[in-house]
Structure formats: C-alpha cells, structure tokens
VMD Tcl script that builds the backbone (N, CA, C; Angstrom):
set m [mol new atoms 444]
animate dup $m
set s [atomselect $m all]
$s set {name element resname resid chain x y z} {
  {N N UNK 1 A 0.838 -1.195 0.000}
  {CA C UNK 1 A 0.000 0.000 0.000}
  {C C UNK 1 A 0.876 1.248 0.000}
  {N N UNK 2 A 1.665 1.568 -0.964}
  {CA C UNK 2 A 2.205 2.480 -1.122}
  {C C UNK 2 A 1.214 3.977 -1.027}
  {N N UNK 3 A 0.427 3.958 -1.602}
  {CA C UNK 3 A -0.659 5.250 -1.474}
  {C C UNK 3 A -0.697 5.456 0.143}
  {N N UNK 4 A -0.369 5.213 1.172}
  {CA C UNK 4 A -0.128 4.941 2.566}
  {C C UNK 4 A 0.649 6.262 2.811}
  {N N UNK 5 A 2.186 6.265 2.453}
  {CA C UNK 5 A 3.076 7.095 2.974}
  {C C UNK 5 A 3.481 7.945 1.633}
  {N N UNK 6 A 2.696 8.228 0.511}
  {CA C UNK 6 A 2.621 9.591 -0.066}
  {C C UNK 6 A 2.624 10.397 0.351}
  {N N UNK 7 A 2.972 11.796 -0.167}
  {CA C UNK 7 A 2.029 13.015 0.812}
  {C C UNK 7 A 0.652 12.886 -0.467}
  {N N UNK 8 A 0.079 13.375 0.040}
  {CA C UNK 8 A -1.634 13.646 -0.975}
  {C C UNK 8 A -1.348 15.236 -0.731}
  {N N UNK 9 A -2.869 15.695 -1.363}
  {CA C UNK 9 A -3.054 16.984 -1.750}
  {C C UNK 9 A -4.458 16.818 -1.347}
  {N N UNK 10 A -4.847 17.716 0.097}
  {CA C UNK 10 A -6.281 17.285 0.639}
  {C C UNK 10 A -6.831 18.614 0.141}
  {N N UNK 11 A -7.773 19.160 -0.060}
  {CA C UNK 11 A -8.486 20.176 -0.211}
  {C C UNK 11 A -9.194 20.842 0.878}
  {N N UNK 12 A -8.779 21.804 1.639}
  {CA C UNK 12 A -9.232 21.949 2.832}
  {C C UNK 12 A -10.729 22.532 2.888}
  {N N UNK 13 A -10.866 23.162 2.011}
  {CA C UNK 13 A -12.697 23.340 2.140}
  {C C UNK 13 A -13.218 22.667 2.287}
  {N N UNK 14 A -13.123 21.051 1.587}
  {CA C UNK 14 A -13.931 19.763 1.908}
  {C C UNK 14 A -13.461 19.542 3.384}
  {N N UNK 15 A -12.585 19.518 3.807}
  {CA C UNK 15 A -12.312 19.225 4.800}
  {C C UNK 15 A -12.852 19.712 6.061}
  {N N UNK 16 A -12.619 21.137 6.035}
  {CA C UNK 16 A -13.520 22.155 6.951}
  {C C UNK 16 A -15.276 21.551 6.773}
  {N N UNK 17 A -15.475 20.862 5.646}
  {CA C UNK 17 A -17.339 20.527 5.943}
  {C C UNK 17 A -17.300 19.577 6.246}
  {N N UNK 18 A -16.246 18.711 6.578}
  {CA C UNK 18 A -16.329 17.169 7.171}
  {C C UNK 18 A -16.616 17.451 8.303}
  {N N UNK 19 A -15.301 18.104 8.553}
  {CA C UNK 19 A -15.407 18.452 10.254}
  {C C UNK 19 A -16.649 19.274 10.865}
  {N N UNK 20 A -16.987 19.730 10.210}
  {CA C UNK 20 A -18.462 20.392 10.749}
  {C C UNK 20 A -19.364 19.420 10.681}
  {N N UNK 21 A -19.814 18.349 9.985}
  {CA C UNK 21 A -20.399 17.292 9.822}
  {C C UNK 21 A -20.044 16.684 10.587}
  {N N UNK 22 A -19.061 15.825 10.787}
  {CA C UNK 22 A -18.757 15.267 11.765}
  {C C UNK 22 A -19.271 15.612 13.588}
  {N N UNK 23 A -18.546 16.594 13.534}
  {CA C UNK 23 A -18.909 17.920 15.032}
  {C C UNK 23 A -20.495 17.423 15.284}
  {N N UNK 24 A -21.139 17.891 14.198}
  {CA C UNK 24 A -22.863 18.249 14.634}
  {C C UNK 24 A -23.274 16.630 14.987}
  {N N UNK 25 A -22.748 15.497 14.043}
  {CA C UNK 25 A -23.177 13.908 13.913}
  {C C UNK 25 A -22.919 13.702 15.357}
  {N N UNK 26 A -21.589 13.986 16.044}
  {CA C UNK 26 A -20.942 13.911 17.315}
  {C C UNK 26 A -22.257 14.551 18.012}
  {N N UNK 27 A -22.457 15.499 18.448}
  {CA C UNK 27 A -22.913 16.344 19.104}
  {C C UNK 27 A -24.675 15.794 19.539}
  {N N UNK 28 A -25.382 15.133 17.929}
  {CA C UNK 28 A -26.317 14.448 17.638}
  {C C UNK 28 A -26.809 13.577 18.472}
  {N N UNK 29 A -25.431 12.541 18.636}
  {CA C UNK 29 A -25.346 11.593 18.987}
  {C C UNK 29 A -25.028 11.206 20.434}
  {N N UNK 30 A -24.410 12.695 21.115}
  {CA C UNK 30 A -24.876 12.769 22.775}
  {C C UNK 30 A -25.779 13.276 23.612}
  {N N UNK 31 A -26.903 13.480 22.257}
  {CA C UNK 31 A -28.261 13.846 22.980}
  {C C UNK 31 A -29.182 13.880 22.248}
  {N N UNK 32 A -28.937 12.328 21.763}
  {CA C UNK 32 A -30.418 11.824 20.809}
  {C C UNK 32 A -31.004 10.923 21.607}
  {N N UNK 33 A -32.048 11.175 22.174}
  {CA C UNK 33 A -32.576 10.003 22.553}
  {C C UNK 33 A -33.447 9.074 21.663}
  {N N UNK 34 A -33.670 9.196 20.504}
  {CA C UNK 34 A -34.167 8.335 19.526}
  {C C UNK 34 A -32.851 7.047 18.891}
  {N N UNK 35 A -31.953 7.404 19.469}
  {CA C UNK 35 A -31.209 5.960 18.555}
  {C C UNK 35 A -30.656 5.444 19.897}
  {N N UNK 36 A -30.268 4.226 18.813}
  {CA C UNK 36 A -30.552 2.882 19.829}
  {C C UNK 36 A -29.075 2.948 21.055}
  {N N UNK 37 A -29.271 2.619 22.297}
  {CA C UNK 37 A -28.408 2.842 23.398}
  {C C UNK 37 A -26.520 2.594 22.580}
  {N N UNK 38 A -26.963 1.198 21.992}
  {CA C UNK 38 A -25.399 1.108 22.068}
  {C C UNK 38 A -24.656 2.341 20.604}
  {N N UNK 39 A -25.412 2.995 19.734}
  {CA C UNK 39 A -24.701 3.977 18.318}
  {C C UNK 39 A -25.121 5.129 19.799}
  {N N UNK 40 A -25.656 5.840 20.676}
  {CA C UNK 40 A -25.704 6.629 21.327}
  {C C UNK 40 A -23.994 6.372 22.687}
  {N N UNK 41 A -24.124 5.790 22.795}
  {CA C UNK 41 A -23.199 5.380 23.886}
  {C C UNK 41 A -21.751 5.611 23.222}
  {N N UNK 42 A -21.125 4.905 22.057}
  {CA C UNK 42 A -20.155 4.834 21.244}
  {C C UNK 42 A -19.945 5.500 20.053}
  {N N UNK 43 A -21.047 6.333 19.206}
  {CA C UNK 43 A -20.834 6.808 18.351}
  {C C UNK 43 A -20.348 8.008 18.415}
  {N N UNK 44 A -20.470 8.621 19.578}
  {CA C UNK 44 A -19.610 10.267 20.107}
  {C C UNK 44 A -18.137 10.070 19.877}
  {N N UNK 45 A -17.869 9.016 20.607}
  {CA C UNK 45 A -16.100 9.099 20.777}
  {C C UNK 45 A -15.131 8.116 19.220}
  {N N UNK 46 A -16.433 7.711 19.155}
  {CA C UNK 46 A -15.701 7.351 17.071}
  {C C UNK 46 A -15.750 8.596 16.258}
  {N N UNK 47 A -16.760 9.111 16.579}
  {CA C UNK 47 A -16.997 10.406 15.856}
  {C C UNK 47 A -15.949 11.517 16.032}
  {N N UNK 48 A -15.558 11.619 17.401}
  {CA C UNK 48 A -14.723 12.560 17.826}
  {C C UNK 48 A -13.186 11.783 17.260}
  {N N UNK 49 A -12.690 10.873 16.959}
  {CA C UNK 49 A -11.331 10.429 16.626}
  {C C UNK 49 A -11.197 10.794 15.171}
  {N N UNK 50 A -12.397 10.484 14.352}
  {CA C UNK 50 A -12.944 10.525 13.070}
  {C C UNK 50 A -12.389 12.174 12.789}
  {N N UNK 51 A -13.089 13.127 13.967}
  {CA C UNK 51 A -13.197 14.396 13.464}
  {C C UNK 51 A -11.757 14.961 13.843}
  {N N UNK 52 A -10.896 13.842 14.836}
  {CA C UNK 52 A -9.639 15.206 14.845}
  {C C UNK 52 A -8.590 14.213 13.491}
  {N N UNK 53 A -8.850 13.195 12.811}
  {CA C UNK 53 A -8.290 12.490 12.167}
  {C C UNK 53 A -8.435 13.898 10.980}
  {N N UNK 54 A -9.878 14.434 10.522}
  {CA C UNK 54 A -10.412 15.437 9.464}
  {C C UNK 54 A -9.679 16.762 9.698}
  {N N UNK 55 A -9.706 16.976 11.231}
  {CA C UNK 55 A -9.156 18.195 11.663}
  {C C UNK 55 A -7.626 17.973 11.265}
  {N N UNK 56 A -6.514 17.217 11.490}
  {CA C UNK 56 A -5.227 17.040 11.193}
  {C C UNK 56 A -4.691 17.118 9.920}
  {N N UNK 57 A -6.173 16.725 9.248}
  {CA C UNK 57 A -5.801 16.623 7.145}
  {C C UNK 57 A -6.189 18.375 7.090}
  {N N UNK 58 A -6.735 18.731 7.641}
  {CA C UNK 58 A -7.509 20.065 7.179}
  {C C UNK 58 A -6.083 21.049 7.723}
  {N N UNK 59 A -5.155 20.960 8.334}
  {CA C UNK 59 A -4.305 21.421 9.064}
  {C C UNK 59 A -3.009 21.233 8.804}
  {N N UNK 60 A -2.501 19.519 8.074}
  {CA C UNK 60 A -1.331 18.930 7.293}
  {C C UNK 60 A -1.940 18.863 6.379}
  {N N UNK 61 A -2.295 19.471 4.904}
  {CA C UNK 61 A -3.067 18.955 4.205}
  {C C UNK 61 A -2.190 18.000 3.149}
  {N N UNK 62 A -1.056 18.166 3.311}
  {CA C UNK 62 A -0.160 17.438 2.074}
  {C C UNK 62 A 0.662 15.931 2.933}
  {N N UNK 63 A -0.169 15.924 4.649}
  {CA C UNK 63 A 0.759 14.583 5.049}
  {C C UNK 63 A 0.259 13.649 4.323}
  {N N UNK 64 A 0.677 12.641 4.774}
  {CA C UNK 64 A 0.649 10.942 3.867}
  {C C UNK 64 A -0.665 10.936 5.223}
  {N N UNK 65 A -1.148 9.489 4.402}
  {CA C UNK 65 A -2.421 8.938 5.444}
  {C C UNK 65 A -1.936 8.274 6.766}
  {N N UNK 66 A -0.935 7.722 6.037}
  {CA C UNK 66 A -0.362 7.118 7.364}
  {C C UNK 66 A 0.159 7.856 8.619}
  {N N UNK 67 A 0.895 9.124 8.381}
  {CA C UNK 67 A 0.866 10.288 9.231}
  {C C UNK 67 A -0.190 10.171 9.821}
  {N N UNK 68 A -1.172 11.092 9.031}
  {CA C UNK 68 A -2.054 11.650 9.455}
  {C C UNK 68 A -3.077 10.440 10.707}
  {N N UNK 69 A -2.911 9.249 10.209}
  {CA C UNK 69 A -3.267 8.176 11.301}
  {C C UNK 69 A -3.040 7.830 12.327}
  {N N UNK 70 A -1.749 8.148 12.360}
  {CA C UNK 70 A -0.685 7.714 13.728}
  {C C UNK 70 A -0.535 8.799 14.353}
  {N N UNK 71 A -0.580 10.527 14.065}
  {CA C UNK 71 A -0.875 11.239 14.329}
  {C C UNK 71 A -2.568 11.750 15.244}
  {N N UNK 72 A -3.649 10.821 14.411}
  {CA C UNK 72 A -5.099 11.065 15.550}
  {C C UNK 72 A -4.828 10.293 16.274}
  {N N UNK 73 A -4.517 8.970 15.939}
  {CA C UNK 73 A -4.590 7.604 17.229}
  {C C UNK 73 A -3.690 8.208 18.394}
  {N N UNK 74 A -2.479 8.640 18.447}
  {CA C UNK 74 A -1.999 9.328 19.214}
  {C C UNK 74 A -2.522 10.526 20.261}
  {N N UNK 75 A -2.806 11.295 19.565}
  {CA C UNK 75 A -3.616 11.996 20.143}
  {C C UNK 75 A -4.892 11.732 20.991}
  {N N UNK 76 A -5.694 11.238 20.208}
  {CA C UNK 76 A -6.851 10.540 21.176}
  {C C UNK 76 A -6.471 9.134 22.074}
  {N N UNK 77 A -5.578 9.177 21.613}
  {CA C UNK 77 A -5.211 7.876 22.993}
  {C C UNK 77 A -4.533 8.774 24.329}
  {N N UNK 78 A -3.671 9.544 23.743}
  {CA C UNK 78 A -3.148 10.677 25.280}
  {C C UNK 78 A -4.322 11.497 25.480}
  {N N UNK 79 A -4.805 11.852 24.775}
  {CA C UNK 79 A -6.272 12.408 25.552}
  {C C UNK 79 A -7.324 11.540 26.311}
  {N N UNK 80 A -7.199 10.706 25.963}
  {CA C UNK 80 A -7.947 9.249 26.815}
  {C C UNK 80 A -7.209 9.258 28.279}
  {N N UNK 81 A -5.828 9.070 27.715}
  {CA C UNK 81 A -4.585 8.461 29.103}
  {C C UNK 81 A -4.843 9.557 29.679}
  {N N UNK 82 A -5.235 10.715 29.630}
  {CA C UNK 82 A -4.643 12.184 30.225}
  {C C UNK 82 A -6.165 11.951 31.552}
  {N N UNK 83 A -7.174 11.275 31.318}
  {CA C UNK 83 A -8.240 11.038 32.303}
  {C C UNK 83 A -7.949 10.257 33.238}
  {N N UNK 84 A -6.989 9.806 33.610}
  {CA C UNK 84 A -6.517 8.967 34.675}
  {C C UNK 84 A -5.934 9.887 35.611}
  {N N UNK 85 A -5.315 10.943 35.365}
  {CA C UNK 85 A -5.254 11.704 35.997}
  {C C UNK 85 A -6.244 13.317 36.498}
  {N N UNK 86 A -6.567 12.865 37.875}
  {CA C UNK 86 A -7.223 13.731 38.399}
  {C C UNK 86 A -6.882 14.902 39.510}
  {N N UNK 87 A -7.332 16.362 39.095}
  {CA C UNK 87 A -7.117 17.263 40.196}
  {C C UNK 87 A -7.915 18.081 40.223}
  {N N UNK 88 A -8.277 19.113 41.113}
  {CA C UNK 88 A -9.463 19.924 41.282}
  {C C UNK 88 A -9.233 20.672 39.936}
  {N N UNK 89 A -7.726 21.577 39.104}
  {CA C UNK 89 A -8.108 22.144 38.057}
  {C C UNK 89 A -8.313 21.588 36.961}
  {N N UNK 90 A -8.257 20.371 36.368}
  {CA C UNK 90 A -8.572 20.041 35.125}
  {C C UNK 90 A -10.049 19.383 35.798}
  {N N UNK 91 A -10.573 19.040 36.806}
  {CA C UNK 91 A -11.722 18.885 36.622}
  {C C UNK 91 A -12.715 19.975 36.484}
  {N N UNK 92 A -12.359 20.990 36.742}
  {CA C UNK 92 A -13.222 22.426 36.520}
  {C C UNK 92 A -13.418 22.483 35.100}
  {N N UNK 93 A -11.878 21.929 34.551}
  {CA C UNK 93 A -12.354 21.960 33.172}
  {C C UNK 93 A -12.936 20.733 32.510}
  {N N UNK 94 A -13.130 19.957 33.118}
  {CA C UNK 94 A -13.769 19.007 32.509}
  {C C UNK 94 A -15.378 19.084 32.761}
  {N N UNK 95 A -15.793 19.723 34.310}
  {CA C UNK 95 A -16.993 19.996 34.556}
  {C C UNK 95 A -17.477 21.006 33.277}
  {N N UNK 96 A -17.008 21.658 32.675}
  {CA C UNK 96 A -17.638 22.526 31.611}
  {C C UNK 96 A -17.784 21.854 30.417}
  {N N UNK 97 A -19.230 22.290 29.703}
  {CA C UNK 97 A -19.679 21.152 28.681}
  {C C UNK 97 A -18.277 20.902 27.567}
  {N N UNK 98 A -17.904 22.155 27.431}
  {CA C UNK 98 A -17.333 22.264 26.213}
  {C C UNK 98 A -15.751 21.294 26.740}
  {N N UNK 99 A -15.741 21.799 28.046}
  {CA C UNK 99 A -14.234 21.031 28.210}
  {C C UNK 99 A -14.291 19.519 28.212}
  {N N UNK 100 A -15.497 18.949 28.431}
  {CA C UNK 100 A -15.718 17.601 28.976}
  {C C UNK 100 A -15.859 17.029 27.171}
  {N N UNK 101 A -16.312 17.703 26.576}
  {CA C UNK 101 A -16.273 17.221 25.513}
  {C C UNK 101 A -14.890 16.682 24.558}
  {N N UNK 102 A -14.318 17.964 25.075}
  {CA C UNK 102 A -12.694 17.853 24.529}
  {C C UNK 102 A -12.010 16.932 25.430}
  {N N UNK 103 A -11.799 16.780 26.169}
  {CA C UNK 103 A -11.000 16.158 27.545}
  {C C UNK 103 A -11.583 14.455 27.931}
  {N N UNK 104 A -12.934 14.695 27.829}
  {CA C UNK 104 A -13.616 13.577 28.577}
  {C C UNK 104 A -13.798 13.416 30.014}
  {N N UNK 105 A -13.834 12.501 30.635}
  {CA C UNK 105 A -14.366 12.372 32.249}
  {C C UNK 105 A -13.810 11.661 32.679}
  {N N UNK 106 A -13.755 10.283 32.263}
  {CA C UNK 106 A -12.980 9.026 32.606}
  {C C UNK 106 A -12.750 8.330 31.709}
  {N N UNK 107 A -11.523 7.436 32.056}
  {CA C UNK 107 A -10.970 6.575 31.174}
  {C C UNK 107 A -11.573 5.424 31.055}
  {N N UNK 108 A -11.909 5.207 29.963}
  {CA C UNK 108 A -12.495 3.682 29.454}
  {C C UNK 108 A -12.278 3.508 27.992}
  {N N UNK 109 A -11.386 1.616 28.104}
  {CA C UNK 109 A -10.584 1.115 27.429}
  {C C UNK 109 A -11.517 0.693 26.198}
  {N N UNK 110 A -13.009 1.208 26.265}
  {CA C UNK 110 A -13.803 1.113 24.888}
  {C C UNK 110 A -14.002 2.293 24.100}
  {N N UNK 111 A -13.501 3.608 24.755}
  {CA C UNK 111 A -12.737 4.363 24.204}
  {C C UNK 111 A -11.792 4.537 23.452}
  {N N UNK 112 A -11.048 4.074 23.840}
  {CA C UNK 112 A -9.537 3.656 22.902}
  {C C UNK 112 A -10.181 2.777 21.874}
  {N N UNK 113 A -11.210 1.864 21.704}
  {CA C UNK 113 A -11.909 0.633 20.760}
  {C C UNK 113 A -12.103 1.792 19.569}
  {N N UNK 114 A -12.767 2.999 20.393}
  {CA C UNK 114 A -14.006 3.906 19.607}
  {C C UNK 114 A -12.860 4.754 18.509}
  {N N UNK 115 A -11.804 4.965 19.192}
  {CA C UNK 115 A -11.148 6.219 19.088}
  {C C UNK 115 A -10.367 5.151 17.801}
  {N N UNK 116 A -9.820 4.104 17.892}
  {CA C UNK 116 A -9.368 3.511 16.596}
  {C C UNK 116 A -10.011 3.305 15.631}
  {N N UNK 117 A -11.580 3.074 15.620}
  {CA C UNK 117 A -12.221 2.479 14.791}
  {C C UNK 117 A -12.514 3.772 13.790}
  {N N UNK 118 A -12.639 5.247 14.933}
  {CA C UNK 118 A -12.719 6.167 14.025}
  {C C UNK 118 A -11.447 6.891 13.223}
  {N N UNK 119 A -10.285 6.185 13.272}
  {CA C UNK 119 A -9.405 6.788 13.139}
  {C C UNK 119 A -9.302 6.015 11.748}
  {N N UNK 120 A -9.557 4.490 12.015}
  {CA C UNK 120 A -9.315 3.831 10.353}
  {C C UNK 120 A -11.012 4.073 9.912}
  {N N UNK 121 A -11.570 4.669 10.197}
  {CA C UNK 121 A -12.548 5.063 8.803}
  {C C UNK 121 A -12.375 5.992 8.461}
  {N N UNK 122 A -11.352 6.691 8.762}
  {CA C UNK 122 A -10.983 8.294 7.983}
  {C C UNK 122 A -9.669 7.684 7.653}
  {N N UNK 123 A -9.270 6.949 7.826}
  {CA C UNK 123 A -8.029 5.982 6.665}
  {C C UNK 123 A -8.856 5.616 5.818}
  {N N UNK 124 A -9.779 4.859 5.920}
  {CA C UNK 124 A -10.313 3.837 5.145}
  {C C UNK 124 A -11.012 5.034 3.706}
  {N N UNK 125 A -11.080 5.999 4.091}
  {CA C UNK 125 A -11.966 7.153 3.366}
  {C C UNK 125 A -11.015 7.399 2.398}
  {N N UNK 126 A -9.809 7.649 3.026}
  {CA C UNK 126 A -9.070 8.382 2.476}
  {C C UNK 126 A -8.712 7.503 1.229}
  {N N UNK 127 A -8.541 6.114 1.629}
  {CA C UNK 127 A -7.207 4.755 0.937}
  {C C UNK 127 A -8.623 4.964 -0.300}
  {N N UNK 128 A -9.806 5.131 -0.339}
  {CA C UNK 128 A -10.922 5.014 -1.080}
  {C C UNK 128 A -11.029 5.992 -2.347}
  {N N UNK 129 A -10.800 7.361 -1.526}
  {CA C UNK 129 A -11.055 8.393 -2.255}
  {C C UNK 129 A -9.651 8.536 -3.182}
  {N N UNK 130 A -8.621 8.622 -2.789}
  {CA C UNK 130 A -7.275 9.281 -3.294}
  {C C UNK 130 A -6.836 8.369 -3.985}
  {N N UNK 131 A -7.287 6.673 -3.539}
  {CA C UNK 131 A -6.758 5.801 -4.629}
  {C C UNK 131 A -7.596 5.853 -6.138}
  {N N UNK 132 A -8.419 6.357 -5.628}
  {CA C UNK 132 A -9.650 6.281 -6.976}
  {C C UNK 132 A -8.797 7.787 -7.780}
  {N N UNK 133 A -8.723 8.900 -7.461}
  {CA C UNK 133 A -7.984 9.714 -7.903}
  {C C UNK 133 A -6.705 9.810 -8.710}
  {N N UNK 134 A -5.907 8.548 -8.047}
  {CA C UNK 134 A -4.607 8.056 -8.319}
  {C C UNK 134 A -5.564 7.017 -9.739}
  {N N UNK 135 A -6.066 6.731 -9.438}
  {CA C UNK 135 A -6.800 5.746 -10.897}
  {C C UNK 135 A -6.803 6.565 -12.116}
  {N N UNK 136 A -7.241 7.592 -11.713}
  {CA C UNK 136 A -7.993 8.648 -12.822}
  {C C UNK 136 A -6.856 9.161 -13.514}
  {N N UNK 137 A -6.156 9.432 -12.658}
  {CA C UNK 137 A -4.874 9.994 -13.178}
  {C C UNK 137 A -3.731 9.162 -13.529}
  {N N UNK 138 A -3.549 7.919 -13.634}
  {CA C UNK 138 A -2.905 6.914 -14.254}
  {C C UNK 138 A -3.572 6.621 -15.534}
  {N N UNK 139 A -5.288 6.995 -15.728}
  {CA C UNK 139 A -5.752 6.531 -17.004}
  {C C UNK 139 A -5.513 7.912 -17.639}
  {N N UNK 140 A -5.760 8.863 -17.161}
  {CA C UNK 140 A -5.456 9.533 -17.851}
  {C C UNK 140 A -4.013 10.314 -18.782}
  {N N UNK 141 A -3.065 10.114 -17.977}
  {CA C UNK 141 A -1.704 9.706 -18.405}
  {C C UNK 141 A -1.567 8.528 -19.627}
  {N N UNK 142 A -2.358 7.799 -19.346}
  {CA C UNK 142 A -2.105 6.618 -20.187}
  {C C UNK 142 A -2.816 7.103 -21.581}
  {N N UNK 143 A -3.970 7.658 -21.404}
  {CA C UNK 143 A -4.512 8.348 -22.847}
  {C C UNK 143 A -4.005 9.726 -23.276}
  {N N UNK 144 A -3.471 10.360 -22.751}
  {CA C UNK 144 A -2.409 11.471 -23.155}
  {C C UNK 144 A -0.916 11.422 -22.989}
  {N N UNK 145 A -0.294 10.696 -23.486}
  {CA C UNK 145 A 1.044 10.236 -23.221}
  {C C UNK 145 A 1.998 11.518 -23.382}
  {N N UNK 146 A 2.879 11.579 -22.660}
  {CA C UNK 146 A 4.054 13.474 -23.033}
  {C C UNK 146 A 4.405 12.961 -24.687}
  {N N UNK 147 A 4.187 14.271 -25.485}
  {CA C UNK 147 A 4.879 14.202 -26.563}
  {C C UNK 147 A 6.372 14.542 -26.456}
  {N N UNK 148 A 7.238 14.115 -27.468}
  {CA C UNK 148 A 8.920 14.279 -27.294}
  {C C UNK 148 A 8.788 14.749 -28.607}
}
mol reanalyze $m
mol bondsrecalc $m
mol representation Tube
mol addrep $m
C-alpha cells in the first residue's frame, strides 16, 4: 500500500465541511434520545477520533495517510490516558460542557476501541477516495502520453 506514505493533496474546504459534519453527527449523537443505546453510547467518541483524524488533514493537508493516522490515534489515545489523571483544576475543566467534551471524564478502554475504529474510517476514506484519484490519473496519463 504504497498510497499509505505519499504526501496527498487534501483540499481543505472539503475538509472544513467534514469536520463540521462530523462535530454536529458527534454532538447528535450525545443527545439523541431516539437511537438505539449502544450507536448513542459509542458513536460520540468514534466520531470525535474521526473528526480530529479530518481536523489534522484540514491542518497537514499534504501529510501521507499514514501520518495523518498515527498522528489522531496518538492523540486521542493521550487524551484518553490524560483522564486517569485527576485534580481539582482540570476537573473544573472538565466539569464545563465544552471542556468535557474535549477532555472527557474518565478513562475507558472502549474508548480507545471507539477512538481507533474512528481513526481507520478516515483511513479507510481516504485509501478510497485518493486511490480512486490516483486511478484517474494513471488513465489519464495513459490516454495522453508526453509528446517528445
């Protein structure tokens, strides 16, 4: 899988509407009470790995996927680990909606499940979209060959 450790060429406008998509789907999904317990329970913190995986392309837009992968999993795994530790000031900030959202509350190791699964479907997006691109542009090379 060489298309892996390319750099690509992400387009950040698409990117900026993922992440807003993403955000609101997230957001949806911690205070829907119409869907079913277990996509309510787990779909926030896939969503949230998903969206800083979007946020990192929107920000490196020319890293390779593989970067950009090992780069969210990282991140949302020390943001996971970082809940094991407790003190009166980061819980002030965690008591606030917005901080608890970013930070979380407590550590749980189906978190880390959530936080990978969303990290390879914004691989999996990517290996989808850019290889199909890389298609287009191999056929098309192939029907316009450089003149000498």
């Amino acid at each position: 899988m060489q298309i892996l450790n390319k750099p690509i060429k992400r387009n950040r406008s698409l990117y900026l509407i993922l992440i807003i998509i993403v955000i609101v789907l997230g957001l949806i999904s911690r205070s829907s009470l119409l869907l079913p317990s277990f996509i309510s329970k787990y779909a926030g913190d896939t969503l949230y790995a998903l969206m800083l995986y979007f946020g990192l392309g929107f920000i490196q837009p020319k890293d390779s996927i593989l970067k950009v992968s090992l780069l969210a999993l990282t991140l949302s795994y020390l943001i996971e680990i970082s809940q094991l530790y407790q003190s009166a000031w980061i819980d002030l900030v965690r008591d606030n909606r917005f901080g608890g959202l970013i930070l979380g509350h407590g550590f749980l190791w189906s978190d880390i499940v959530c936080y990978t699964i969303g990290v390879l479907i914004g691989l999996t997006l990517e290996l989808v979209f850019f290889k199909d691109i890389e298609a287009k542009e191999a056929k098309r090379k192939e029907s316009h060959p450089p003149k000498y």
